[in-house]
GULUMKOL-180441 format. One record per atom (N, C-alpha, C, CB): residue number from 1; x, y, z; residue in one letter. Coordinates in nm, 4 decimals. Atoms other than C-alpha are relative to their C-alpha. Glycine has a CB too. Layout:
N
+-----+----------+----------+----------+---------+
| num |        x |        y |        z | residuo |
+-----+----------+----------+----------+---------+
| NUM |        X |        Y |        Z |       A |
...
+-----+----------+----------+----------+---------+
END
This chain:
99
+-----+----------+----------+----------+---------+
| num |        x |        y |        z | residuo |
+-----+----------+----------+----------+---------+
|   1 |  -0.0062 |  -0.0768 |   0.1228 |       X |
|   1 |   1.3595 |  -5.7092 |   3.4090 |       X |
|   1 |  -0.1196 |  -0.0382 |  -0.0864 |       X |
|   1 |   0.1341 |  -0.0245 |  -0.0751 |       X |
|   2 |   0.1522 |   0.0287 |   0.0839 |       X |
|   2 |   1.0321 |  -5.6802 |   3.1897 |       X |
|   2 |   0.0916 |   0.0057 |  -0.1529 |       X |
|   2 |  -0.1643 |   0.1610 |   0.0247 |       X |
|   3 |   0.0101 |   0.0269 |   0.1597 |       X |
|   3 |   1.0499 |  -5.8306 |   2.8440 |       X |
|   3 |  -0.0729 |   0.0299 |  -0.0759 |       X |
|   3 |  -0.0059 |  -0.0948 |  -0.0364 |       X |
|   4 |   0.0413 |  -0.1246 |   0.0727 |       X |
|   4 |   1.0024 |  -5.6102 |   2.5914 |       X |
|   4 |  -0.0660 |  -0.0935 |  -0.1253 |       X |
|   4 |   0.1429 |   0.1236 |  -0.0440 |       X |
|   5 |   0.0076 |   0.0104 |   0.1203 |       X |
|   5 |   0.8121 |  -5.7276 |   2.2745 |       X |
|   5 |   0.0125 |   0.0331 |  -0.1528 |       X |
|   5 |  -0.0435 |  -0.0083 |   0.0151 |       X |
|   6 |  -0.0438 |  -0.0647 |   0.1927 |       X |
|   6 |   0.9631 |  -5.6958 |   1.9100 |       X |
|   6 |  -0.0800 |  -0.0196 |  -0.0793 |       X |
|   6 |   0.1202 |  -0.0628 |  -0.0918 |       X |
|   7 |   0.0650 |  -0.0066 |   0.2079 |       X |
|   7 |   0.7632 |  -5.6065 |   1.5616 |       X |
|   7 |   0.0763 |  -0.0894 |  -0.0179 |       X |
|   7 |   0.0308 |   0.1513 |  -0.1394 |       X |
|   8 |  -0.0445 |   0.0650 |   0.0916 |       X |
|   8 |   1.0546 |  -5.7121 |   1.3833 |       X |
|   8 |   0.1616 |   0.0459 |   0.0522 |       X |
|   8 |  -0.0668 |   0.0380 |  -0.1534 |       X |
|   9 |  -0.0977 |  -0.0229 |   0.0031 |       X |
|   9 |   1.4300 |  -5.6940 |   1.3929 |       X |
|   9 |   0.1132 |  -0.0032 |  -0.0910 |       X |
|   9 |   0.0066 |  -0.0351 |   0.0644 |       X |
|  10 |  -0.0952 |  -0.0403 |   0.1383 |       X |
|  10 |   1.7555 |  -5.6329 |   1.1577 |       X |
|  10 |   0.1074 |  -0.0062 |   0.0954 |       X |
|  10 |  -0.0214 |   0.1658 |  -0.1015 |       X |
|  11 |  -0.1041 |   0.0531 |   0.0041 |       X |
|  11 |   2.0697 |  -5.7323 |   1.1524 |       X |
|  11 |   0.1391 |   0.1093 |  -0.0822 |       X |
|  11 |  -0.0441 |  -0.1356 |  -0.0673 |       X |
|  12 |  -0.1026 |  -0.1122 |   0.1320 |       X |
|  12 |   2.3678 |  -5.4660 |   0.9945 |       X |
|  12 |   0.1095 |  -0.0719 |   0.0263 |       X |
|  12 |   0.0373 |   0.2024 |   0.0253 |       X |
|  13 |  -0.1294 |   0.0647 |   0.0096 |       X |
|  13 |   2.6777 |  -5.6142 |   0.9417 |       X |
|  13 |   0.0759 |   0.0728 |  -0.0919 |       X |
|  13 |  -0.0061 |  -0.1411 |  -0.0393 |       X |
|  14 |  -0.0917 |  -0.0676 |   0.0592 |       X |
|  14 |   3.0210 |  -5.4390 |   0.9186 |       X |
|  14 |   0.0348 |   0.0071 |  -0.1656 |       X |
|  14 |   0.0961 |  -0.0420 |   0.0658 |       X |
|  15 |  -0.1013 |   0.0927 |   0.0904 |       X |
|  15 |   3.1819 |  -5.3921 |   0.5936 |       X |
|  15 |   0.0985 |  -0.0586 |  -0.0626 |       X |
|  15 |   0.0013 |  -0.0060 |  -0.0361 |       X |
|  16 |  -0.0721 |   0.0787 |   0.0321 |       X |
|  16 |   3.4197 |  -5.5234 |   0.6695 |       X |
|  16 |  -0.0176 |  -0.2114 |   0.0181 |       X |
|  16 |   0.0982 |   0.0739 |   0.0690 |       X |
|  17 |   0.0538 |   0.1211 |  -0.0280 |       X |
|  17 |   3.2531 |  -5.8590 |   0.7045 |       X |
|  17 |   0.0504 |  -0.1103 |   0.1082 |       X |
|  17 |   0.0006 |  -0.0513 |  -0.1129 |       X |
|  18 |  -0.0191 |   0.0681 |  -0.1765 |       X |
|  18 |   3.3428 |  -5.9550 |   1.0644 |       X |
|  18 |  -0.1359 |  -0.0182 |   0.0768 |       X |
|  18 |   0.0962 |   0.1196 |   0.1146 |       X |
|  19 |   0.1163 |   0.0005 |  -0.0959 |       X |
|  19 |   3.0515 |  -6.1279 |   1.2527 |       X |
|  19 |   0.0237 |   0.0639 |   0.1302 |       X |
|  19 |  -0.0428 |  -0.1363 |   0.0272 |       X |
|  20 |  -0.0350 |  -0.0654 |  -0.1276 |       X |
|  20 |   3.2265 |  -6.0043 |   1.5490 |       X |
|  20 |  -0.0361 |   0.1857 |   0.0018 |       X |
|  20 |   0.1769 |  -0.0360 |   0.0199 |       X |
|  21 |   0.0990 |  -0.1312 |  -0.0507 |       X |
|  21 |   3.0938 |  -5.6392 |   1.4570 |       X |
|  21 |  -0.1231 |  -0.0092 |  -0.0838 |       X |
|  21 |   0.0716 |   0.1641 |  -0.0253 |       X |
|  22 |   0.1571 |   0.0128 |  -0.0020 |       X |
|  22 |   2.7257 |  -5.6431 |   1.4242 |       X |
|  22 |  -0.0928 |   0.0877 |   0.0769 |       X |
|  22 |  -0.0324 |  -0.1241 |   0.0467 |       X |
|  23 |   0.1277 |  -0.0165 |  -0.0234 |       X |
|  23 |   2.4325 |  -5.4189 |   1.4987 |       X |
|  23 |  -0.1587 |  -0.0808 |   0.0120 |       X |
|  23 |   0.0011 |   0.0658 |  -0.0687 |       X |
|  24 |   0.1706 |   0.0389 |  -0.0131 |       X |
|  24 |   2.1100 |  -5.5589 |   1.6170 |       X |
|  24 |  -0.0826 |   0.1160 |  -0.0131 |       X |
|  24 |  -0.0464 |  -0.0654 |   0.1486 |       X |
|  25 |   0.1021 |  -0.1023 |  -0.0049 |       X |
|  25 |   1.8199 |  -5.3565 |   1.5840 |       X |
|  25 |  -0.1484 |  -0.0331 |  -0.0025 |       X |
|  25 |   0.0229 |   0.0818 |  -0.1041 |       X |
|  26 |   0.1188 |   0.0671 |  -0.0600 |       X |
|  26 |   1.4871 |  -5.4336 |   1.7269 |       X |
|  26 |  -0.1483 |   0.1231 |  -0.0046 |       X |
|  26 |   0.0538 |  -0.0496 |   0.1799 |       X |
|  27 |   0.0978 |  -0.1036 |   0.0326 |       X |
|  27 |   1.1721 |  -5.2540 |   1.6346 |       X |
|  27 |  -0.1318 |  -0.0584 |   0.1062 |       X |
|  27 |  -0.0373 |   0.0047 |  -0.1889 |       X |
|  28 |   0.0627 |  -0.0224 |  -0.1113 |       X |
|  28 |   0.9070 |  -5.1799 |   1.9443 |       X |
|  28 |  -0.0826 |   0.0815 |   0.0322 |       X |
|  28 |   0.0576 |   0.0105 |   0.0647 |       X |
|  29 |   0.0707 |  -0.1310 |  -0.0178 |       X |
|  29 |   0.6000 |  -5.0026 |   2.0067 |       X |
|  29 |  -0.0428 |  -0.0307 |   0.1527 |       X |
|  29 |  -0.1368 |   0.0324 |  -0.1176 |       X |
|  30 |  -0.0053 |  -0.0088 |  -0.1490 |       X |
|  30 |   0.6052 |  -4.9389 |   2.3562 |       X |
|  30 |  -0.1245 |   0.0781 |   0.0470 |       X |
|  30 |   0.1357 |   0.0724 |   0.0505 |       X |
|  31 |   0.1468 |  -0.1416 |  -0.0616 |       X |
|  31 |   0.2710 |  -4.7598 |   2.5488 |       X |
|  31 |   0.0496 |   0.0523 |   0.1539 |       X |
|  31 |  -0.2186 |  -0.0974 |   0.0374 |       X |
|  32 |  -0.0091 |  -0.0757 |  -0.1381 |       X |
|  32 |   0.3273 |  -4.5354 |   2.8316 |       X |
|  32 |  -0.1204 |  -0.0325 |   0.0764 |       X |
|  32 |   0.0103 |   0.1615 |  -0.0143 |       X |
|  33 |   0.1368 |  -0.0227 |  -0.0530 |       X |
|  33 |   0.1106 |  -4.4850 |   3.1119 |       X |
|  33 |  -0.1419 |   0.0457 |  -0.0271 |       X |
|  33 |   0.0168 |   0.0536 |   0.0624 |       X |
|  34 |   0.1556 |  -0.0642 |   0.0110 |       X |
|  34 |  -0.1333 |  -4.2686 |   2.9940 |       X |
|  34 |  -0.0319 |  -0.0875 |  -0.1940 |       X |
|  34 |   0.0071 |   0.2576 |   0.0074 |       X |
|  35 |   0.0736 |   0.0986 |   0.1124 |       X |
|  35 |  -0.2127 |  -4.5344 |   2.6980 |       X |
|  35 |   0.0708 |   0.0663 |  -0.1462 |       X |
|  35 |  -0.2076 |   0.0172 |   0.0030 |       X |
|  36 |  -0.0417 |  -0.0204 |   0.1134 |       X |
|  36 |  -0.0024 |  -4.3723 |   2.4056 |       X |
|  36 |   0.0988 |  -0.0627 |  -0.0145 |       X |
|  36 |   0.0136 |   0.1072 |  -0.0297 |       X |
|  37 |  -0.1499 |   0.1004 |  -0.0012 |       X |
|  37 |   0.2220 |  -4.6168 |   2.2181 |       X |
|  37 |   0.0905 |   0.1331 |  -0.1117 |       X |
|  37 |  -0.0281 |  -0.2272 |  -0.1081 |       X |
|  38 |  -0.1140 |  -0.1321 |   0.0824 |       X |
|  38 |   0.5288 |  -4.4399 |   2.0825 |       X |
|  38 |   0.0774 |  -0.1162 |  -0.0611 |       X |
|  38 |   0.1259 |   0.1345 |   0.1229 |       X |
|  39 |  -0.1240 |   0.1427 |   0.0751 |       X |
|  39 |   0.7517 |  -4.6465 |   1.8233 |       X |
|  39 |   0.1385 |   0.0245 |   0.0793 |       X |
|  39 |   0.0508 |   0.0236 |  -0.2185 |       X |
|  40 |  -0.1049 |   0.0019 |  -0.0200 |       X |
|  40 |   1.0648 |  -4.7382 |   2.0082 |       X |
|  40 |   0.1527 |  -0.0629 |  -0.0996 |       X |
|  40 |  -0.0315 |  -0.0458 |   0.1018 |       X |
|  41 |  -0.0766 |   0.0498 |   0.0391 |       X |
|  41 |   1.3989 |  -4.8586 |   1.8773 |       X |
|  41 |   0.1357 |  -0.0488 |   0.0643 |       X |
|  41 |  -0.0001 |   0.0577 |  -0.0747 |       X |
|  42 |  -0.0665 |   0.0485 |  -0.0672 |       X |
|  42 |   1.6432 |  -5.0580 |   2.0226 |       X |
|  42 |   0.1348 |  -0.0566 |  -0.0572 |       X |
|  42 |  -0.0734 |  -0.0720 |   0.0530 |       X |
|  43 |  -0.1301 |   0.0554 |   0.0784 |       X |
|  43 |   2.0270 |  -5.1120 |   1.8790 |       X |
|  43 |   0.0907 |  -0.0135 |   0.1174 |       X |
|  43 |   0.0688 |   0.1063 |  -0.1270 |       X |
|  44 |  -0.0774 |   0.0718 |  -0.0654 |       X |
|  44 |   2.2630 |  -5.3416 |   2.0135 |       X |
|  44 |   0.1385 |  -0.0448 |  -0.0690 |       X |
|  44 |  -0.0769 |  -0.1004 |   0.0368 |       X |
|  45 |  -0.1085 |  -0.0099 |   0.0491 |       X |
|  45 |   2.5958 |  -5.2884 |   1.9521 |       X |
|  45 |   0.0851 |  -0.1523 |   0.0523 |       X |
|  45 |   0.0563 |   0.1454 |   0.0452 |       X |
|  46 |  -0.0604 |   0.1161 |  -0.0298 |       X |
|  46 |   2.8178 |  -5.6152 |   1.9109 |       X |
|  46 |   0.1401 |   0.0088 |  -0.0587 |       X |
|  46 |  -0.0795 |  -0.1158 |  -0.0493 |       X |
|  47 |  -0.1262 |  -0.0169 |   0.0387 |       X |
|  47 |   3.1834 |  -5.4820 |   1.9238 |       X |
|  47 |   0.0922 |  -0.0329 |   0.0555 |       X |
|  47 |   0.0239 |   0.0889 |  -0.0187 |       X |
|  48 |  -0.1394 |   0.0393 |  -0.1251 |       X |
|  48 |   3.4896 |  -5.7268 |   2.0334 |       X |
|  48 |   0.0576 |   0.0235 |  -0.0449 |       X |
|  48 |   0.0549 |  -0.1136 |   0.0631 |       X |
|  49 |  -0.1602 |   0.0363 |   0.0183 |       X |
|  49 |   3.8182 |  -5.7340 |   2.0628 |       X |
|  49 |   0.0761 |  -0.0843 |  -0.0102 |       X |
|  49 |   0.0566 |   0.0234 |   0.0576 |       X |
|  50 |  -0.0899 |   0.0873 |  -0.0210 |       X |
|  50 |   4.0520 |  -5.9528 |   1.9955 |       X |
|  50 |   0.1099 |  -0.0053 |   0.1858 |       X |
|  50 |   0.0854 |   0.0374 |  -0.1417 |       X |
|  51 |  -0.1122 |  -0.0223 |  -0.0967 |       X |
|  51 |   4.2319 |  -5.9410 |   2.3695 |       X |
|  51 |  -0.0515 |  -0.1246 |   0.1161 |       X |
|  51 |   0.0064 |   0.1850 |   0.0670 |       X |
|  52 |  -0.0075 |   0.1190 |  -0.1305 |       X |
|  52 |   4.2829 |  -6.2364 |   2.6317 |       X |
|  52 |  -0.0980 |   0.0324 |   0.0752 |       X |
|  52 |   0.1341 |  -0.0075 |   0.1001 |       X |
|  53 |   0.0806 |   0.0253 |  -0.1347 |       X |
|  53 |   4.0611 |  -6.3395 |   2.8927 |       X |
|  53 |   0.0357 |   0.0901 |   0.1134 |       X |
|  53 |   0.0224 |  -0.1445 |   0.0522 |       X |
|  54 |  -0.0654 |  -0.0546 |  -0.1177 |       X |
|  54 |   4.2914 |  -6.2118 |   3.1576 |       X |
|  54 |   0.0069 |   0.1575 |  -0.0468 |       X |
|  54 |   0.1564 |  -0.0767 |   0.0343 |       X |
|  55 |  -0.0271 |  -0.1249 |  -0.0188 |       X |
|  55 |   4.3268 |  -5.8582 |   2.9917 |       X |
|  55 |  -0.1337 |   0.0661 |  -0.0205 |       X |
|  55 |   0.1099 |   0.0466 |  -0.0859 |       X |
|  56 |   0.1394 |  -0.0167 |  -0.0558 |       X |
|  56 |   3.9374 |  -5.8314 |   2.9945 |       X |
|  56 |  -0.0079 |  -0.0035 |   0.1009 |       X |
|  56 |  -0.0858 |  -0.0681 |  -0.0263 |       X |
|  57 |  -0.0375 |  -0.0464 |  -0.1145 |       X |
|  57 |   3.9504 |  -5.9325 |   3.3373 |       X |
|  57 |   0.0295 |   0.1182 |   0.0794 |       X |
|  57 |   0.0629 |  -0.0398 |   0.0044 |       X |
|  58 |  -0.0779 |  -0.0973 |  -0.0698 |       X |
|  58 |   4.1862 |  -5.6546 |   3.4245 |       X |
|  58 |  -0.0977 |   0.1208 |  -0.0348 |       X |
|  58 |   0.1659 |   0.0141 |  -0.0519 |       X |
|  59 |   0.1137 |  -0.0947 |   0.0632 |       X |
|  59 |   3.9564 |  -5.4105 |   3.2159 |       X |
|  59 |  -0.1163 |   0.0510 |   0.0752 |       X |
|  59 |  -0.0619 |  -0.0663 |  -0.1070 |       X |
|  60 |   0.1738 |  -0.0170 |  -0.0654 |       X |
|  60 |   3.6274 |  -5.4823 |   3.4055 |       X |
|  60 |   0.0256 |  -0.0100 |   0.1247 |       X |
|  60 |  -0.1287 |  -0.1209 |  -0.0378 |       X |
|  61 |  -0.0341 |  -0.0054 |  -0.1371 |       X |
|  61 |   3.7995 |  -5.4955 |   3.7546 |       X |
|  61 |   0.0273 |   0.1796 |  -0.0218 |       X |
|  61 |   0.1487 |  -0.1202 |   0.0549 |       X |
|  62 |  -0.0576 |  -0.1023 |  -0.0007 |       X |
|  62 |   3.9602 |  -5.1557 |   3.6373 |       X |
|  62 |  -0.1838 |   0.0722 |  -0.0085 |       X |
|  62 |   0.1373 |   0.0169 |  -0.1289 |       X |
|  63 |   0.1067 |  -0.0719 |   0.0374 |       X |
|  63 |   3.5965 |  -5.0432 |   3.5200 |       X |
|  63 |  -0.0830 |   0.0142 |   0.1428 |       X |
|  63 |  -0.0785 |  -0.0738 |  -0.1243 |       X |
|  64 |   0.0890 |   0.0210 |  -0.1102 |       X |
|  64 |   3.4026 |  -5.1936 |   3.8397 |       X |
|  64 |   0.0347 |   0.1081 |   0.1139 |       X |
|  64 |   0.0140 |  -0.1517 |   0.0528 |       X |
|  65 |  -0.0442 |  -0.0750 |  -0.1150 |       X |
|  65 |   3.6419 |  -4.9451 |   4.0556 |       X |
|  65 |   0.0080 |   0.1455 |  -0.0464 |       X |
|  65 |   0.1387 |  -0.0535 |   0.0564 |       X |
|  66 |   0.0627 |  -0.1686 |   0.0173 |       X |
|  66 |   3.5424 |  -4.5999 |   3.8294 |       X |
|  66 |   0.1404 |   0.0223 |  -0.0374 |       X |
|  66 |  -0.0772 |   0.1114 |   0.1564 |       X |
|  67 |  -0.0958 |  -0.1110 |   0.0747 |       X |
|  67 |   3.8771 |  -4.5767 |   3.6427 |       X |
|  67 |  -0.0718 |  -0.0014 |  -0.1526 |       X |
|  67 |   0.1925 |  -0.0526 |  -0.0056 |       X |
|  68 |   0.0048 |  -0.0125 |   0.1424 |       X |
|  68 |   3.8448 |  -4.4418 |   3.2904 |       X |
|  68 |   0.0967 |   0.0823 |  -0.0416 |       X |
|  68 |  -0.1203 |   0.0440 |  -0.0490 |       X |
|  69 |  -0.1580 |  -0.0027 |   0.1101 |       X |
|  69 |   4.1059 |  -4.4142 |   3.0196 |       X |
|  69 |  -0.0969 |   0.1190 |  -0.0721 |       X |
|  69 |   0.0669 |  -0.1914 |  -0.1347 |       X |
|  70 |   0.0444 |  -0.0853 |   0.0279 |       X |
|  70 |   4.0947 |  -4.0577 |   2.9053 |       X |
|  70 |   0.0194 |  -0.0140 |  -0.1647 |       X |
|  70 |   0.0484 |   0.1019 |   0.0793 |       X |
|  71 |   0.0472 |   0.0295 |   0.0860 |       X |
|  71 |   3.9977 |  -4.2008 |   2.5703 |       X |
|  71 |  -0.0679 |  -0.0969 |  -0.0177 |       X |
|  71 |   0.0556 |   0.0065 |  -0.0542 |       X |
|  72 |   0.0858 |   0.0782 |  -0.0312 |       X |
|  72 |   3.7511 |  -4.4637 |   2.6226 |       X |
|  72 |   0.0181 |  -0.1218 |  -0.0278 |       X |
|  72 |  -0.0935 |   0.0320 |  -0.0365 |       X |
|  73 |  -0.0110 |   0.1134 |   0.0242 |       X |
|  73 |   3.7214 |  -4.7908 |   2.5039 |       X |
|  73 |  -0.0966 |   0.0173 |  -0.1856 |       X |
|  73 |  -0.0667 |  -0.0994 |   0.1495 |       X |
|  74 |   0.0583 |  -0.0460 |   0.1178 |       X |
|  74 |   3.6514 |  -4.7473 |   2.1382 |       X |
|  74 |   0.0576 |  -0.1393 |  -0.0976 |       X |
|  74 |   0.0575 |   0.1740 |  -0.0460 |       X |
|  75 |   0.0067 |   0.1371 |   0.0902 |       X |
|  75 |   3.5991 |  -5.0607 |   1.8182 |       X |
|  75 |  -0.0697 |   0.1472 |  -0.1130 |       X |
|  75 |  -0.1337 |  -0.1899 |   0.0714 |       X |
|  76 |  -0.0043 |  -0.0425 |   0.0730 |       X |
|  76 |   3.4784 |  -4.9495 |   1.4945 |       X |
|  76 |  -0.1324 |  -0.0642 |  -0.0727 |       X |
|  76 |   0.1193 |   0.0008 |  -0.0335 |       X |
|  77 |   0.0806 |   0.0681 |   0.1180 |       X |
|  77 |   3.1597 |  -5.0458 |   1.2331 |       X |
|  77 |  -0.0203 |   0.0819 |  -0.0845 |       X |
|  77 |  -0.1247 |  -0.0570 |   0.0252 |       X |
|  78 |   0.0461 |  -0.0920 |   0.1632 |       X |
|  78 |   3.1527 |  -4.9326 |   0.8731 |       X |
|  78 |  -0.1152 |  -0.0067 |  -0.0726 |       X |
|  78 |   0.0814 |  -0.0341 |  -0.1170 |       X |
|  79 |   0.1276 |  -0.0020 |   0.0539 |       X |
|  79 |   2.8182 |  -4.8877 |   0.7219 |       X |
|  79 |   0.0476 |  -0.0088 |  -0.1403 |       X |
|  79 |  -0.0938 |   0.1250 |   0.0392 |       X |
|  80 |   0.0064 |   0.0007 |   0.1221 |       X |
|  80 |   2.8000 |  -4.9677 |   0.3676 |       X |
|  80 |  -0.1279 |   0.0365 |  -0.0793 |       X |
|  80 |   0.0391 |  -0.1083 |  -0.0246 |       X |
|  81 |   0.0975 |  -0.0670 |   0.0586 |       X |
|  81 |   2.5706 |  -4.8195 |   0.1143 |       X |
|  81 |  -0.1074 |  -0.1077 |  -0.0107 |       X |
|  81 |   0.0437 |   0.0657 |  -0.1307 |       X |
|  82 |   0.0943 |   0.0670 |   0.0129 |       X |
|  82 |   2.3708 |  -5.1000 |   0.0880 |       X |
|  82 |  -0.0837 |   0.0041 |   0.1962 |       X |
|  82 |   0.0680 |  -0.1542 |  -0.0784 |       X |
|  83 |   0.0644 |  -0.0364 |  -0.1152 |       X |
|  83 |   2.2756 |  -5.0187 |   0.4793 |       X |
|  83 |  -0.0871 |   0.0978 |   0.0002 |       X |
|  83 |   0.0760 |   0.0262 |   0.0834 |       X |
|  84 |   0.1263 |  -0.1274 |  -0.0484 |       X |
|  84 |   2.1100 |  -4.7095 |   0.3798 |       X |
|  84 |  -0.1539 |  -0.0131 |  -0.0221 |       X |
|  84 |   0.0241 |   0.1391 |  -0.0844 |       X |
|  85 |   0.1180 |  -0.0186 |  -0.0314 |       X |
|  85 |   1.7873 |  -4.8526 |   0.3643 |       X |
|  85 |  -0.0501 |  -0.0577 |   0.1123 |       X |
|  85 |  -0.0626 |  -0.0262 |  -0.0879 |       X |
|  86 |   0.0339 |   0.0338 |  -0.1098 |       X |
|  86 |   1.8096 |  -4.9972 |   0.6684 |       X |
|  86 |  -0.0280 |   0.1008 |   0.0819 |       X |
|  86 |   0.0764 |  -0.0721 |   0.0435 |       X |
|  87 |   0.0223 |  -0.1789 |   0.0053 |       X |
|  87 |   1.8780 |  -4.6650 |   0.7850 |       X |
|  87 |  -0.1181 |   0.0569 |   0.0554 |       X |
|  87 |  -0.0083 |   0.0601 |  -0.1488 |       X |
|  88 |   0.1014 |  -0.0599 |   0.0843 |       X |
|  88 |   1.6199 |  -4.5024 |   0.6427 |       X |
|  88 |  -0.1307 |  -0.1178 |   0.0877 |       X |
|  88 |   0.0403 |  -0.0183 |  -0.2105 |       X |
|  89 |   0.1660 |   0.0993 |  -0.0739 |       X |
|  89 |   1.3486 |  -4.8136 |   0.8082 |       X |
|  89 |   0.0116 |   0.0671 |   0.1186 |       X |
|  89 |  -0.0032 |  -0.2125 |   0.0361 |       X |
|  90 |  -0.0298 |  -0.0529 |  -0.1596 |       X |
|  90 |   1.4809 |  -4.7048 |   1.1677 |       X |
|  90 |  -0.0631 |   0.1536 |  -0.0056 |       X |
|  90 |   0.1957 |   0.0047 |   0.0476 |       X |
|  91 |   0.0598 |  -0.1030 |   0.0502 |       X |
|  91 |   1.4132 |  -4.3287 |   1.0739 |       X |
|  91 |  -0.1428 |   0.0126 |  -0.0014 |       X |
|  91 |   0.0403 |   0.0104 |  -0.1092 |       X |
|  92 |   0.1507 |   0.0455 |   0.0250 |       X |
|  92 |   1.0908 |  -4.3982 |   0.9166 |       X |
|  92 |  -0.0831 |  -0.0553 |   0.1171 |       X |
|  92 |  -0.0015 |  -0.1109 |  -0.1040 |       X |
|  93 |   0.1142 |   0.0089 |  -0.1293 |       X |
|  93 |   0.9457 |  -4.5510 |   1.2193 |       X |
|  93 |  -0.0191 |   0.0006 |   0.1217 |       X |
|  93 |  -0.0479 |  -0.0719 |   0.0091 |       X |
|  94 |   0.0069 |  -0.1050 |  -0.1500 |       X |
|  94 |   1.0463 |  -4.3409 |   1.4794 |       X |
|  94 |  -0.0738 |   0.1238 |  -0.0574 |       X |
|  94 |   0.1792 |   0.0595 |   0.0760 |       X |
|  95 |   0.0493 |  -0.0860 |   0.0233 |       X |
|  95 |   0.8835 |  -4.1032 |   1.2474 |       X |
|  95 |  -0.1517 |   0.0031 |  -0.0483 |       X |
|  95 |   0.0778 |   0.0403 |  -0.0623 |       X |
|  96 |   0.1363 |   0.0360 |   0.0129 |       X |
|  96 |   0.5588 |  -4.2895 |   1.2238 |       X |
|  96 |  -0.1269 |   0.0559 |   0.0719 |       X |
|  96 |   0.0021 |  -0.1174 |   0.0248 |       X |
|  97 |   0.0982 |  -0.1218 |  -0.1460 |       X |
|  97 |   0.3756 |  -4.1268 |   1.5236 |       X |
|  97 |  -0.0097 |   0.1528 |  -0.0966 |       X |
|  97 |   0.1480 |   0.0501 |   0.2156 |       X |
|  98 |   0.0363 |  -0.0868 |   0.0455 |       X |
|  98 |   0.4200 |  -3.8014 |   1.3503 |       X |
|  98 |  -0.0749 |   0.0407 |  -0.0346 |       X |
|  98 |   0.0266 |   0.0148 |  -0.0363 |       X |
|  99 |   0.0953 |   0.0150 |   0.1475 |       X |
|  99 |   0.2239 |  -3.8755 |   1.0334 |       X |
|  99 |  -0.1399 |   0.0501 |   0.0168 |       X |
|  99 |  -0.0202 |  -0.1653 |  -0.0528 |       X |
+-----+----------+----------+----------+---------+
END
């Protein structure tokens, strides 16, 4: 796996103030082949559950064999207004190339 180099990165945190949900977000100007870099962005969702070892287990055995629960596996993060200029940075410099 090739390691990617980060500008800079950010941190969003729920608000409900659980470290357990957390956004990463990793800012990346990536170049293609033919030599043009394009701003990438990279978010890394960090959403557990509270549930046993063993019923993870069962989960990722159930996953490894292609069942899915006809509603997925779904957690939750609330953005708070003080996120919207984080936002708004992500935005902004995927919209830098444009300019």
């Amino acid at each position: 796996m090739k390691k990617i180099p980060y500008e800079s990165k950010d941190v969003l945190i729920c608000s409900c103030h659980s470290d357990e949900h957390q956004y990463l977000i990793y800012y990346s100007d990536n170049e293609s082949p033919n030599g043009q870099v394009s701003p990438t962005v990279y978010i890394h969702p960090y959403l557990i559950t509270h549930k046993s070892f063993w019923k993870r287990v069962v989960v990722g055995v159930k996953y490894m064999f292609g069942y899915k629960t006809k509603y997925g596996h779904w957690d939750e993060f609330m953005f708070d207004p003080s996120d919207a200029d984080k936002l708004q940075d992500v935005v902004d410099y995927l919209k830098k190339i444009e300019k």
